[in-house]
C-alpha positions as CSV (number, residue, x, y, z in Angstrom):
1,X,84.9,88.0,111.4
2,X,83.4,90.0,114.7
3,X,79.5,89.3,114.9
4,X,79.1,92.5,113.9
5,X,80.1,91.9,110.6
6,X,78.4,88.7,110.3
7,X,74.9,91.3,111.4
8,X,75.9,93.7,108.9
9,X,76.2,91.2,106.2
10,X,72.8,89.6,106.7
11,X,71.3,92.7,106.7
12,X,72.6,93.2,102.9
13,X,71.8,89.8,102.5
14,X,75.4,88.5,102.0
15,X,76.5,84.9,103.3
16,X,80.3,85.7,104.8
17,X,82.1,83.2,107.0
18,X,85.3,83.2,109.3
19,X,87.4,80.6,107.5
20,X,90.7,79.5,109.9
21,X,93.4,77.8,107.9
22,X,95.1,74.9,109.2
23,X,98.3,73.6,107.6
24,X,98.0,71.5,104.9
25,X,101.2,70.0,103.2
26,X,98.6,68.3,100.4
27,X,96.6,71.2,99.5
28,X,99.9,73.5,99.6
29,X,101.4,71.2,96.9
30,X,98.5,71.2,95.0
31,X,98.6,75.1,95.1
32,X,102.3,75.3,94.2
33,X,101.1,73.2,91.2
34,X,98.4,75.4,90.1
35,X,100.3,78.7,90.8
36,X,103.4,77.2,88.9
37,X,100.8,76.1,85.7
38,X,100.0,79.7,85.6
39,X,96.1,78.6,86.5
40,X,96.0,80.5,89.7
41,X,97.6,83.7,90.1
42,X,98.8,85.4,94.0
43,X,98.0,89.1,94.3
44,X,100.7,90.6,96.0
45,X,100.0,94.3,97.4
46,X,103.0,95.2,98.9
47,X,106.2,94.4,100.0
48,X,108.6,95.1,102.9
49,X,112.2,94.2,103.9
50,X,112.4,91.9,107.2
51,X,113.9,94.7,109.2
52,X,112.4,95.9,112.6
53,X,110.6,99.0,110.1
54,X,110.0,97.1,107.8
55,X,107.6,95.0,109.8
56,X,106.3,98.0,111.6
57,X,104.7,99.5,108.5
58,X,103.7,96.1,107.1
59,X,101.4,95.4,110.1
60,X,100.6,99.3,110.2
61,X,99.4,98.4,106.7
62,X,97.5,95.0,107.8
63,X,95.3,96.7,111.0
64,X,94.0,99.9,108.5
65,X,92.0,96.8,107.0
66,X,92.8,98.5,103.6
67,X,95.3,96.1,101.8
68,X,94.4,94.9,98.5
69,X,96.8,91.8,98.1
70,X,98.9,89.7,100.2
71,X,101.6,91.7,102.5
72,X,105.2,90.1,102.0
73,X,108.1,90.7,104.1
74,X,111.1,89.8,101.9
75,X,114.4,88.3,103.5
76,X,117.3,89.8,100.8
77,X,119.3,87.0,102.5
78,X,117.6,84.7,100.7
79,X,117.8,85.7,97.3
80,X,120.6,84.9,94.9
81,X,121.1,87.8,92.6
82,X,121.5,86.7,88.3
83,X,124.7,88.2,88.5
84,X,126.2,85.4,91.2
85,X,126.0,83.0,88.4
């Protein structure tokens, strides 16, 4: 968050804070958990194949400062299709 947000936000009298993540094998279990009970829920805005466009538009997506969700970039390599089985 630039200062300039932080200004703007005291000015509307809104508390906002940088947060910088820091990997956390603990808390990302205890997420999995939550997410797998159904209690938490991950918005996902849009999707994009790991090729070289693919990537292009998903951080052309990520700088307009517009997304609502997370941005994935799916590998297809990694998925087994129901059919395989």
């Amino acid at each position: 968050m630039s200062i300039e947000a932080e200004d703007l936000a005291k000015e509307k009298d809104i508390f906002a804070k940088a947060v910088w993540l820091r990997t956390n094998g603990k808390q990302l279990a205890e997420l999995t958990e939550l997410i797998e009970a159904e209690k938490v829920t991950s918005i996902i805005g849009a999707t994009f194949p790991l090729t070289a466009q693919g990537i292009y538009d998903a951080h052309a997506l990520s700088e307009t400062h517009h997304a609502v969700g997370k941005i994935v970039i799916e590998n297809q390599d990694n998925f087994i299709s129901q059919d395989a089985e």
